[in-house]
N, C-alpha and C positions, 0 to 999 in steps of 0.2 A: 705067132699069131699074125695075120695078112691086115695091116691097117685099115683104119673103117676113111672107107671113100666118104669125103663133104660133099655134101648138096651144095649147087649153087646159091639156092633159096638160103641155105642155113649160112655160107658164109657172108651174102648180103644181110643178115638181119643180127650177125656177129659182129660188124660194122658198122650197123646203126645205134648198139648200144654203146659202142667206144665213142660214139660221137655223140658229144652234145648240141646236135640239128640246129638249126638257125634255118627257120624258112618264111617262104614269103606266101602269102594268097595273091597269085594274079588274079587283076581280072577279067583272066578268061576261067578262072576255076581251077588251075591248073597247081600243082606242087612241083616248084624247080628247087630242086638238089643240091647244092654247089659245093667245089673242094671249099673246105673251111682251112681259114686261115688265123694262127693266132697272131704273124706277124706281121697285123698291117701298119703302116706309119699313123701317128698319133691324131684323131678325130677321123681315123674311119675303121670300120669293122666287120663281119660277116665274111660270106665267099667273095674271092675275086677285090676282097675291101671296097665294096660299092657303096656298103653302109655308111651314113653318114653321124658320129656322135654328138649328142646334145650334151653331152654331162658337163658337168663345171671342170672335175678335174679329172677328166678322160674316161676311157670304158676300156672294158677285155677286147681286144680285136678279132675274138673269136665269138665270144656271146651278144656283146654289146652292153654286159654288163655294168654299171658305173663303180667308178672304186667307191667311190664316195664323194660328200659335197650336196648332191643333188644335182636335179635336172637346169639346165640354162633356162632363161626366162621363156615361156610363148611353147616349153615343152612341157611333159610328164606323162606316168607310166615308171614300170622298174626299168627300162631301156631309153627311158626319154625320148623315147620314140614316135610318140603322142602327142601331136599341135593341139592347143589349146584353141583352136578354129581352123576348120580348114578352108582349102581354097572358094570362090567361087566357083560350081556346079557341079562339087564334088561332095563325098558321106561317109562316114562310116568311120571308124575307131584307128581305121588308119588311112582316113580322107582317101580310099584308095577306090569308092564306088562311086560313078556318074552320074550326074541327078537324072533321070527320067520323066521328068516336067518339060511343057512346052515351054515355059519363059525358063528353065534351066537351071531354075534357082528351089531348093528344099531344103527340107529341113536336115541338117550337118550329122542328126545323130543318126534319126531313123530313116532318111531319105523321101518322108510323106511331104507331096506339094502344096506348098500353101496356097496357091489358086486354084485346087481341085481337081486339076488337067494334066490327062497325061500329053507325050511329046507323041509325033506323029512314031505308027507302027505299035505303039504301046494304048492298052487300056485297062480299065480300071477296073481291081477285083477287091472289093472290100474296099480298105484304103489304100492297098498298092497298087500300082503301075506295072502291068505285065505285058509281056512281051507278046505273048500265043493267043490270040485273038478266035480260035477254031470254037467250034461250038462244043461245051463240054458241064454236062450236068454234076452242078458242084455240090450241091447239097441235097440230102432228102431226109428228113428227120419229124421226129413231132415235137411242140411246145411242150415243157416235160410238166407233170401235170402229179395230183395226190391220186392214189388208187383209188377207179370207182367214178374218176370225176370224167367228162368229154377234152379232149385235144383238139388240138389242128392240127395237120400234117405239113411241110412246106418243101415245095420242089426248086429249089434256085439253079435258073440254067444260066450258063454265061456264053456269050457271043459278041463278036461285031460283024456285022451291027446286031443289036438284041431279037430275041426270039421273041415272034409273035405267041400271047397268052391262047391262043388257039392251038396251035403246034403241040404244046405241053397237055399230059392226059396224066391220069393217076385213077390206075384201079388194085381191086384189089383180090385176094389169090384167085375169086373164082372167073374174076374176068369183067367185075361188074365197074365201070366208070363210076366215078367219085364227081358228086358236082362241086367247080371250084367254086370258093364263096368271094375271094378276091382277088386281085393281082396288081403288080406296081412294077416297074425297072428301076432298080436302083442303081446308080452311079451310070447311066446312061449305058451298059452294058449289060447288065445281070436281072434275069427275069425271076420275078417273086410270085410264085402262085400258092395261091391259101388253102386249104380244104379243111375246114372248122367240124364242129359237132360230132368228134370223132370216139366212140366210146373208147376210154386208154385199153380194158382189161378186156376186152371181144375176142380177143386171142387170133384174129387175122393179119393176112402179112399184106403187103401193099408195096406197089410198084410205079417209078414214075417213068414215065417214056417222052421221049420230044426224037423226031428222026428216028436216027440208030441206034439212037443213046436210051439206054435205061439203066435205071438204079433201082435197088429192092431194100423197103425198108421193113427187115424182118420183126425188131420188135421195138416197141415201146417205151420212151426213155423215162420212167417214173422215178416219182420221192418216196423213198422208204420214209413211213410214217415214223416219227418218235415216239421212243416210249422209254422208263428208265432201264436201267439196268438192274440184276439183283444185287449188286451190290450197293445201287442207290435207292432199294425201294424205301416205300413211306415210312416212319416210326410212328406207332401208337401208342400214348398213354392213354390205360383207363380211367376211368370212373364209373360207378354202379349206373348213370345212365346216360351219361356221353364219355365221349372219349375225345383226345386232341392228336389228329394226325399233324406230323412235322415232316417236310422234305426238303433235302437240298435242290434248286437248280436243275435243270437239265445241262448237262456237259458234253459237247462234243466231241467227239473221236472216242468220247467213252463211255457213253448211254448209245441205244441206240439211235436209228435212223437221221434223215434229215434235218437241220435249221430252215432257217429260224423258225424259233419257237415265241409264238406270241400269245399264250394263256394255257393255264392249269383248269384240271376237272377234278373237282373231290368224289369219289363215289361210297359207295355199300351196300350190304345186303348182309343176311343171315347164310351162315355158311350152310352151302348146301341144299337151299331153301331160294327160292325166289329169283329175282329180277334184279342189278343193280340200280342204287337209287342214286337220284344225283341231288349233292347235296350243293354245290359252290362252285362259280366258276372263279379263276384268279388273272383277270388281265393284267400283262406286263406291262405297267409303267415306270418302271423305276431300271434300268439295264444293270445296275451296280447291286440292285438286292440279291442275295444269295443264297436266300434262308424263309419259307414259309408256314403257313401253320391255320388251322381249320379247327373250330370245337363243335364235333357232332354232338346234340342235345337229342332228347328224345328216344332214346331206347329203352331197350329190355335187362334188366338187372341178371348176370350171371346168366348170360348168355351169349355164343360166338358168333363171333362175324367178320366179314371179310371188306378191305380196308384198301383204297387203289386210288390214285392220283395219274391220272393221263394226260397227254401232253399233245398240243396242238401246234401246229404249224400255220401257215395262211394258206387260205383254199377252204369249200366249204365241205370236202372231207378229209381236212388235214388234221382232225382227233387222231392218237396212236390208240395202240393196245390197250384193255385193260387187265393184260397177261400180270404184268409186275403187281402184287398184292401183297398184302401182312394180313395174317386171321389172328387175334384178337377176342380176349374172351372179357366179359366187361366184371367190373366188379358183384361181390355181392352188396345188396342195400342197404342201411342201416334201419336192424330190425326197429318198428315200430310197438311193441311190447317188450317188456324185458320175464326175466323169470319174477316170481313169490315164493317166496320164504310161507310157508306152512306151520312152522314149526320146530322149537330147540328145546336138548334136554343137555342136561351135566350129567352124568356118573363119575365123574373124576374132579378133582379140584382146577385140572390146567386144561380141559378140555369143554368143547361145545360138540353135538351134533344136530344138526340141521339138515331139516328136508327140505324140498323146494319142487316148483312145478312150473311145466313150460307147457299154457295155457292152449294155443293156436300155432302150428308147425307152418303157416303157411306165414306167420307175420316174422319168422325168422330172415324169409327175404334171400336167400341163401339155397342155389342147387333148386332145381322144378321139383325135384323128385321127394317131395317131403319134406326138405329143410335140412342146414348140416348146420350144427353146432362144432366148431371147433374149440372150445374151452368155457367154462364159468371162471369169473373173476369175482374173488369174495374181498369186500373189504368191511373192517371188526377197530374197533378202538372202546374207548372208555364210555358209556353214557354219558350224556351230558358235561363233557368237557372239550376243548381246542382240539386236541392231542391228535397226534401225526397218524394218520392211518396204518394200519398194518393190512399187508396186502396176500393174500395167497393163489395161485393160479391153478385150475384143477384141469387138465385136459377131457375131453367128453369121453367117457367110457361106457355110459348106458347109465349110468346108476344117479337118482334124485338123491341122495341121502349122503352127507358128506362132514367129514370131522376135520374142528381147528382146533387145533393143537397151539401150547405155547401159551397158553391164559394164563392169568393171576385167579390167584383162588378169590372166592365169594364177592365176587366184582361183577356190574351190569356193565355188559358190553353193546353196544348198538352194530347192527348189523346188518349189510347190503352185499346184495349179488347182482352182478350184469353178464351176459353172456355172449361170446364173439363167435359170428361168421368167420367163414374162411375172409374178409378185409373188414370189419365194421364192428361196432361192438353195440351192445341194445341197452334199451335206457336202464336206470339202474332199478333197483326192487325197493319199495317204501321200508324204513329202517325196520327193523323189528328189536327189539331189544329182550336180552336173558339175561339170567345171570346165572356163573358158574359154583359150581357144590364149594360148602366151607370145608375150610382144612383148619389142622392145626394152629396159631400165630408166632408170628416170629418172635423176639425176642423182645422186651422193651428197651427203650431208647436214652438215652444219656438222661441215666440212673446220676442224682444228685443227693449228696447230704451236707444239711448245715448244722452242725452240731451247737450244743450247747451247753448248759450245766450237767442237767441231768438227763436232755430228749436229744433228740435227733430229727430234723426236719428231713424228713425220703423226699424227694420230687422225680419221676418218671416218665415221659413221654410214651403215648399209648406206640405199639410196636405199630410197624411199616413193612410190608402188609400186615394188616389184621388178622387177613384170610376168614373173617369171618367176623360174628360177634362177640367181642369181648363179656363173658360173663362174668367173671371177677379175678383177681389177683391176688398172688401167694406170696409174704414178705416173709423170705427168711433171712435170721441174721444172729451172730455169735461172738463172743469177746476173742478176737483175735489172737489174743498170744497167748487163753489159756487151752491147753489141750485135752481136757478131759470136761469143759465145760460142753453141753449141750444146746444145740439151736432152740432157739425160738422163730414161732412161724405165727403169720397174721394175716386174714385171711380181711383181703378189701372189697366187698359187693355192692356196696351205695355210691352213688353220686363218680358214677368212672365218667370221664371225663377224656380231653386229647390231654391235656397236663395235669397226671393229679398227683397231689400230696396226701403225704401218713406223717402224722408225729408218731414217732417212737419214743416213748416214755419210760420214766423209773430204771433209769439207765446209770451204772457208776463214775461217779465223777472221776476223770482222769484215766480214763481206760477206752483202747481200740477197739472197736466191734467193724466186723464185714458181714455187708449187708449184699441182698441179691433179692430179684424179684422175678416173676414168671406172671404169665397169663393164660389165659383159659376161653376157650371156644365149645362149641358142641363137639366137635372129636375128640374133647381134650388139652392136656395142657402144650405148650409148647416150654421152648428154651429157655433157660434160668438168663436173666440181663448176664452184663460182665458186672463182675463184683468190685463194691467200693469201699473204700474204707476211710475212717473219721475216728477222731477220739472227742470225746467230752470235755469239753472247756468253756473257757470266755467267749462271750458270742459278742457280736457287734449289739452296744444298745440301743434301744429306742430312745425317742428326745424326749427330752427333758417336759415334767408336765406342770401343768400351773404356772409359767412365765408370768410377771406379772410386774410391775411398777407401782413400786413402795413409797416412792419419796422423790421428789426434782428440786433440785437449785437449780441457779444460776449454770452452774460449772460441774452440776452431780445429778447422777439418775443412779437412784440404788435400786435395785432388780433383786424377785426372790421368786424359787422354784423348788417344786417335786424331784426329786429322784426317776429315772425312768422306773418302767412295769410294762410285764415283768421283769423281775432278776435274770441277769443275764450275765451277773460276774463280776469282779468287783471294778468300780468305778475308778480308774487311775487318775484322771483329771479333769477340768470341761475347757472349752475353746468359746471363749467371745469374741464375738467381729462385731462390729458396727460401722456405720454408715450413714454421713452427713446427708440429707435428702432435699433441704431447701430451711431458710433459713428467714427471719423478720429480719435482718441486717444484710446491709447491701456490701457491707464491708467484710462481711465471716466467707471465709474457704471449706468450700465442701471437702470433707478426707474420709480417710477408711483405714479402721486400726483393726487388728486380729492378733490373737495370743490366748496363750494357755494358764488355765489358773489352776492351782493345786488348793485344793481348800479342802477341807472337812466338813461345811456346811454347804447352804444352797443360797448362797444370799452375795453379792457383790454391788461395790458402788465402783461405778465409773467416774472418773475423775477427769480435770481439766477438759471438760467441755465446752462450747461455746454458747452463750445464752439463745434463747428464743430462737433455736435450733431443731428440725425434727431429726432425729435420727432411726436407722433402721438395724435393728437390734437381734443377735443369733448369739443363741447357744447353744451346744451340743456338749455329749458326751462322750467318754473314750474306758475301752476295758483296752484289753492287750489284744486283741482283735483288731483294735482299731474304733475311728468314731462313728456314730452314726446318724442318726437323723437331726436334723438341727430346730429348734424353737424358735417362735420370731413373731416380735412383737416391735410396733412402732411407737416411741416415745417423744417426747420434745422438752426440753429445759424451760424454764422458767425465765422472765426478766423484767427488768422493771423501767418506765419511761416517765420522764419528767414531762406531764401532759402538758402544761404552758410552757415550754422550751421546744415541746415536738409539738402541738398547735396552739401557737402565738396568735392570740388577741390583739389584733392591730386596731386603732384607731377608729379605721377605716369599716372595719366588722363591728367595730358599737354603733354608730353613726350611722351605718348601712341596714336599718331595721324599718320596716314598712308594713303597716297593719291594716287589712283589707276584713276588718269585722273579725269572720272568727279563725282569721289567718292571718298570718305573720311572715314575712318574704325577713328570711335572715342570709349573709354571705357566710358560706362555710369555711374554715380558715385549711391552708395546705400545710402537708407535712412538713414541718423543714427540716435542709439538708444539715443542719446541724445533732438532728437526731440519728440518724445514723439508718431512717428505717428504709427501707425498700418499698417505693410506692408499687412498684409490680407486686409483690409480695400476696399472697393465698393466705397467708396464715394470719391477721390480722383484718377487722374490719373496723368503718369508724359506726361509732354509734352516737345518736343524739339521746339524752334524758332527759325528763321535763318533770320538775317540781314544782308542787304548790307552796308559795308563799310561807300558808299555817303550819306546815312542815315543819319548820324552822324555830326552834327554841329563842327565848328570850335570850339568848347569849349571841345567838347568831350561830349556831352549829345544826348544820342536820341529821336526821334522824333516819338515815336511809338503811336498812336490812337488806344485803348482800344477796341474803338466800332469798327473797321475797322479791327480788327484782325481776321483771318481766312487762308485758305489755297493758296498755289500759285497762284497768277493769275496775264500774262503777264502784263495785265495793269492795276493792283493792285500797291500797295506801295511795298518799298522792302524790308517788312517784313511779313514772313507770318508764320503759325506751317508747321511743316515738316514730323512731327510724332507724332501721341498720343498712348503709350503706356502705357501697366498696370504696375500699381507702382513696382511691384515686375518683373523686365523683366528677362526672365530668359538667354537667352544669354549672359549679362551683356556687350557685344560688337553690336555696331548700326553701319549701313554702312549708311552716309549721302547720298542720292543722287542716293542710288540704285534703282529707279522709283517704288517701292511698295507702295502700300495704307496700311494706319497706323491708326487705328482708326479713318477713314475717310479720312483722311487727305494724300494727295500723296508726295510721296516723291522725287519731282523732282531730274534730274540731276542739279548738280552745273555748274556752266560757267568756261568755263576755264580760270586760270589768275586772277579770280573776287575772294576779299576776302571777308570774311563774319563771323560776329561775331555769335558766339551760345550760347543761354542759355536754360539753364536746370528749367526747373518749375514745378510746380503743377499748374493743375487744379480742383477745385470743382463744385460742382452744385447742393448745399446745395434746393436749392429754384429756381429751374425751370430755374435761369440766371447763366453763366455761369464765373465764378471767375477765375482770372488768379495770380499766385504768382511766380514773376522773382525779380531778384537780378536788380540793375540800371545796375551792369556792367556785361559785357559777363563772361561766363562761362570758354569758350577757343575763339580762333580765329583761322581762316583757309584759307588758300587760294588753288583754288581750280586745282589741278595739279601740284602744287610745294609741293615737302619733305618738311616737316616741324616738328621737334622736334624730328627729326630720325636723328640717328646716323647713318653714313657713312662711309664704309673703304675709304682710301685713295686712292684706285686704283680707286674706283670709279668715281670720275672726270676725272681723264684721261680715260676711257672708255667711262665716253659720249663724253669728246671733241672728242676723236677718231673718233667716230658715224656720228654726225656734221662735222670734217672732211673728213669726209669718202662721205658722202653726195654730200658733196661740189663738192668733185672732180668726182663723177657721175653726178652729172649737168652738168660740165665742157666737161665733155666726150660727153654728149647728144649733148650739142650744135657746137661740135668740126663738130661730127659724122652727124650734119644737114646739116652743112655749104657743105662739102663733098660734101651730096647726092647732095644739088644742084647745085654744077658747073657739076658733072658727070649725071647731068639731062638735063643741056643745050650741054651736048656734048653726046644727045639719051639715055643717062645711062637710066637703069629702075626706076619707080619709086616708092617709099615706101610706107606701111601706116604709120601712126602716131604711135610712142611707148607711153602710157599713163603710167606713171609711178608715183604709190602710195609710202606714207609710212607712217609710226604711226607718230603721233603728240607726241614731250617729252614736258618736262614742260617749260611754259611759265614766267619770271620774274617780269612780265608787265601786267597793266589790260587794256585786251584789249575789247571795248563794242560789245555789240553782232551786232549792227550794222556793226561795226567795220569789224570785224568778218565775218559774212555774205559778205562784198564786197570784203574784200580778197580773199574767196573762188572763188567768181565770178568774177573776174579780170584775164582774160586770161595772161599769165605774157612775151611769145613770138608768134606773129603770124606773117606767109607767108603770103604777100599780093597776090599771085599769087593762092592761094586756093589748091596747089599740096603738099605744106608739111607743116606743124606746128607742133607744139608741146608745151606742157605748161610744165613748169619748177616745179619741186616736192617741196614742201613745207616742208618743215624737220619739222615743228612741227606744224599736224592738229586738229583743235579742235574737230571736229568728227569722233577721231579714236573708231576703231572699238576692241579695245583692251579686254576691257569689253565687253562680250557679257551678260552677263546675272547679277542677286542682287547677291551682295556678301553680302548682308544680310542672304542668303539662305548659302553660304560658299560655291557658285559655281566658279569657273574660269574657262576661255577661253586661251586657249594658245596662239591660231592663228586663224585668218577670212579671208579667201580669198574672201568674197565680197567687191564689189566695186574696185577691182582692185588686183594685184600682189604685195608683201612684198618686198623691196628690202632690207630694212632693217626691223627687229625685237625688239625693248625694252621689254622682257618679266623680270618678276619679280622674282626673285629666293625664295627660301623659307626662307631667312633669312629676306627676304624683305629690303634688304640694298645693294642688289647685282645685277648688271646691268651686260649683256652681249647682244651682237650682234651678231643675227644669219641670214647668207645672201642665199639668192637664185638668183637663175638665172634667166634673161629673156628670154625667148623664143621666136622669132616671124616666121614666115613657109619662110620668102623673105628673112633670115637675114643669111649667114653662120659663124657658131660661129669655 
């Protein structure tokens, strides 16, 4: 084979990839070649070793490469080949271009003069410095503009010196001149000629000529309008009558056309139909939002339409397309009727069926075309109770008439249907309520028996369901372990109830029977219960009857009772408890004892109790069953109190006696603490008694009847209580006699003159009778209207005899002054009326009886036989003075009473209560001159 000749060309371009070139840009333009060398001596490199290295620690003397280190200071670049400024009136990357400025000095990177001027031979194009000065039309183009809008065209010719704006023409294909609308030279060289109002889309071509020179500017440089893409069109959510379109962003380089984009268009219309409407415009303020979004309101329910967002540039026809769209079908609307229930029937126990009607096809709201029903929703529960819906769902088939399944028998159920559009569901249907057919009943329910001697107490809760009305129940039931015995059955139709009882009777003591029960509905019986079984025996007793208290000491309460009833087996033993409950002794410990007594009888005495005690008292019975109900009665002991040891008559309580006519201010004496009793105490009160004097036998003994004690009564004995106060009185001062009710008991006035013993006592009422504790002798003694155990000044007796004298000789005067009027009556004198003249009653020494008493007052003491004058003579000391008006138990006084008559005289009492004065007034009469 004859070897393949080499091209010269192939073996030069075979030796330029073995080499790795090092060249240089002259600046004449030129590329010089050079042998490369790798061994030049150390800081130079390239062909011929001209180059000179910056590195720190040397370079390849063939590349210029640096080993490494870096560049020396004032260089860089990968060759550090690169001043970090270059000379004066030099440029460029490798300071290797001349500046072409007249002062010689530009800018180092790009070469542009900073005084504006070029160097002579050179001018200016744009912002460079060029060398070819010949006349040469550099530009022809239009202002690029939106489709549809006018441009300008512009012809830039360049010369030196510049082209007169005359010279420059621009027409256009058919030859017609264009008039220019401006012109300028910019940079002292380059002529700018304008031709404005230029329609962009006219589809002609245009030509600019200056001289020889012409340029053709064939088309049009326009901005493709924006619009999205389909993969960024709008997203639409509906609703039955707006919808919310959502878009991202216009994105360049991947929606279409031109930037900037400075506002959105929301639009619409009916697919197919119409015009688009415009619904929003969305100016961009925000450069960083990403994300937008529009709620069209206002439409048509279940029906389509078409959905666009265009996108606007600046220029006033820089709206894009509204090619990109989403069609969109709105929902349907929530119908405003729902269905009616017409009507429900049972033939089955667990079944309903239900008709129903859908009124107006057009309020479904749903599809133009008649209305679309896509399902009925039933929902069914209990009548009249919480209880959790049961729900069924029936898809539309055609058919009104529809069964639920799944019911409780002979139960009212309440029931509702609503019906759904293809998205909406309609109001619901007013309740209606059925109820489903009776069945069978289940079984009854925790079947109970409590046996006993000889019956058997059944209890059974009515069965769950019913499934209907119970009409009565069937008790069967048999002696368990005999085998040839035969059932008994009982049939219950009165009084059924949710829990009802049967005694079963005349039953053999000490023998199993199983028992079972069933019920009955209109179809019949149902399930026999589960069966129970009991044998005959001891039953739990009843309590004990007739509890009662026999007898109390001190330290004993004997208690006696009935047997329970009825018999329920025999009695093994009984259980007493009792229970301290509060106590007259401040010193006694409340306790609690419980225990069992074996007895043969019904009778028990408690023992070692604590006196004047109430306790709370239980007894119950016990078979072998166990016990049961318990008895309970409250009792209290008995006790006895030394009454002058527990209220001591001090000194000071004789001596402290003050008698205000038909009261008597006495100090009441305190319990004391040597009696042991409890002033808190409930169970104790004090009582006061008050006897008469005559009472009292010639021995000194009285005559008081226990049973006969009680309050005032005229034709009672003349002893009776006066007051029942609480143990603790807090006054510690009692007015005898001041007419107030006192723990029932009223507090008569005293008689006047009449003396009367009093004692201080307790009463209890431990046990329902009521206990009296007095001393045999009186406490104090009183008589009632005489000072007694009060000290008195000395003037005081001469003050009343004064009074009493005083008196005296106004009587005297009355009857002087009578005698008078009548001899000067018998000689025509005028005639008077009667002067009736009162006074207070003072104390009486004497016991005088109320009888007594009574006729004095009514004893006229002088009368005129003649009927023209009398007069009764003033009583210096009356028993019903009016002195006391009100209780001075309350620590009221009356000064003065002008009822019943005029003062002539006064006894008021002073605050010392030891001081007597007389204060007078005058009579007055209208016939009398004084």
């Amino acid at each position: 084979m004859a070897a393949h000749a080499v091209h010269p060309m192939e073996e030069w371009t075979v030796q330029l990839e073995k080499l790795s070139s090092v060249y240089q840009k002259h600046s004449l333009g030129t590329l010089l070649i050079n042998d490369l060398s790798a061994d030049c001596p150390n800081g130079k490199y390239g062909a011929g070793c001209t180059q000179i290295c910056h590195c720190v620690n040397g370079c390849d003397g063939a590349t210029g490469e640096c080993h490494n280190g870096g560049c020396l200071q004032g260089w860089s670049g990968s060759k550090c080949n690169v001043p970090d400024s270059c000379e004066d009136g030099f440029y460029g990357e490798l300071c290797n271009y001349k500046c072409p400025c007249s002062d010689g000095v530009c800018n180092k990177t790009t070469g542009s003069c900073s005084n504006g001027e070029c160097a002579i031979g050179w001018f200016k194009v744009y912002k460079d410095c060029q060398r070819d000065g010949s006349l040469k039309i550099w530009f022809l183009y239009n202002i690029k503009v939106n489709p549809g809008e006018l441009t300008s065209i512009i012809c830039e010719v360049g010369r030196n010196p510049s082209v007169s704006p005359d010279d420059v023409a621009l027409i256009d294909q058919s030859g017609i001149p264009i008039t220019r609308t401006s012109h300028y030279v910019r940079g002292m060289y380059i002529s700018v000629s304008n031709y404005s109002s230029v329609p962009v889309d006219n589809g002609l071509q245009y030509t600019c000529r200056v001289g020889n020179q012409a340029k053709q500017l064939k088309s049009f440089d326009k901005y493709v309008l924006p619009k999205f893409s389909l993969s960024n069109k709008p997203a639409v959510k509906p609703k039955a009558t707006q919808v919310t379109v959502t878009w991202d962003k216009w994105r360049e380089g991947i929606d279409f056309g031109d930037g900037p984009v400075e506002a959105y268009a929301v639009y619409y219309k009916k697919t197919a139909h119409g015009d688009w409407t415009a619904h929003q415009n969305f100016t961009l303020t925000n450069p960083d939002q990403t994300t937008y979004s529009a709620d069209i309101a206002g439409l048509d329910w279940s029906t389509v339409y078409d959905f666009t967002v265009t996108v606007r540039r600046p220029g006033s026809k820089g709206e894009g397309s509204k090619d990109t769209y989403t069609t969109t079908t709105t929902l349907c609307d929530v119908p405003t009727e729902g269905p009616k229930i017409t009507g429900a029937t049972s033939g089955h126990p667990n079944t309903l069926l239900v008709n129903l009607t859908v009124s107006d096809p057009t309020k479904i709201k749903c599809d133009r075309n008649g209305g679309y029903i896509k399902s009925f929703h039933w929902r069914y529960r209990k009548a009249n109770t919480q209880d959790k819906y049961g729900e069924k769902v029936v898809y539309d088939g055609g058919a009104r008439t529809f069964t639920i399944h799944g019911l409780l028998a002979f139960t009212e159920y309440e029931l509702m249907v609503s019906f759904n559009n293809r998205d909406e569901q309609s109001p619901w249907s007013s309740v209606h309520t059925a109820r489903t057919a009776e069945d069978v009943p289940s079984k009854p329910r925790n079947v109970t028996l409590i046996p006993a001697v000889s019956t058997m107490q059944l209890i059974w809760v009515i069965p769950a369901p019913t499934n209907g009305i119970i009409k009565k129940y069937l008790i069967t039931y048999w002696e368990t372990d005999n085998e040839t015995t035969t059932w008994e059955q009982k049939e219950v139709t009165e009084n059924l109830q949710d829990v009802n009882t049967y005694l079963i009777s005349n039953l053999t003591y000490k023998v199993s029977y199983t028992v079972q029960v069933s019920a009955f509905t209109s179809p019949g019986p149902g399930n026999f219960s589960d069966t129970v079984n009991a044998s005959t025996t001891d039953a739990i007793p009843g309590k004990p009857r007739s509890l009662e208290v026999i007898d109390t000491k001190e330290k004993e309460i004997k208690l006696s009772w009935v047997e329970p009833f009825p018999f329920r087996g025999n009695i093994i033993c009984y259980e007493i408890s009792y229970r301290s409950t509060e106590s007259v002794f401040k010193t006694t410990e409340l306790r609690f004892e419980s225990f069992p007594v074996h007895i043969d009888g019904t009778a028990y005495i408690l023992e070692d109790l604590s006196p004047g005690t109430i306790y709370e008292i239980k007894v119950n019975a016990s078979t072998e069953r166990g016990f049961g109900e318990a008895a309970t009665l409250f009792a209290g002991t008995s006790f006895t109190v030394d009454i002058p040891a527990a209220l001591p008559i001090t000194e000071d309580i004789k001596n402290d006696i003050n008698q205000y006519g038909t009261v008597t201010r006495v100090s009441l004496p305190s319990v004391s603490d040597e009696s042991g009793i409890s002033e808190e105490t409930q169970l104790i009160d004090y009582v006061i008694l008050l006897e008469y004097d005559q009472n009292i036998d010639k021995r000194g003994k009285r005559d008081i009847d226990a049973s006969r004690l009680g309050g005032y009564n005229e034709t009672g004995p003349a002893y009776y209580i006066t007051a029942l106060l609480p143990l603790k009185w807090p006054q510690q001062k009692f007015y005898i006699g001041d007419g107030g009710v006192y723990g029932g008991y009223t507090n008569v006035p005293l008689t006047i003159g009449r003396q009367y013993s009093v004692y201080y006592g307790l009463k209890s009422q431990l046990n329902g009778e009521p206990f009296y504790h007095f001393d045999e002798r009186p406490s104090i003694r009183v008589r009632a209207g005489v000072t007694k155990n009060v000290y008195l000044y000395s003037s005081t007796a001469s003050i009343v005899v004064s009074v009493v004298a005083l008196v005296v000789i106004v009587c005297l005067v009355v009857v002087l002054v009578s005698t008078i009027r009548r001899q000067n009556k018998r000689k025509g004198s005028k005639e008077y009326d009667i002067i009736n003249l009162w006074t207070t009653r003072g104390p009486m020494e004497e016991d005088v009886s109320r009888q007594e008493m009574k006729d004095e007052q009514d004893k006229p003491q002088a009368r005129h036989h003649d009927g023209v004058l009398h007069y009764a003579c003033v009583n210096v000391l009356t028993q019903n003075s009016s002195y006391l008006a009100s209780s001075p138990n309350s620590q009221e006084r009356r000064e003065d009473d002008d009822e019943g008559g005029t003062y002539i005289g006064l006894v008021k009492e002073l605050q010392s209560e030891s001081e007597y004065t007389t204060l007078s007034t005058t009579v007055k009469h209208p016939d009398i001159k004084h």
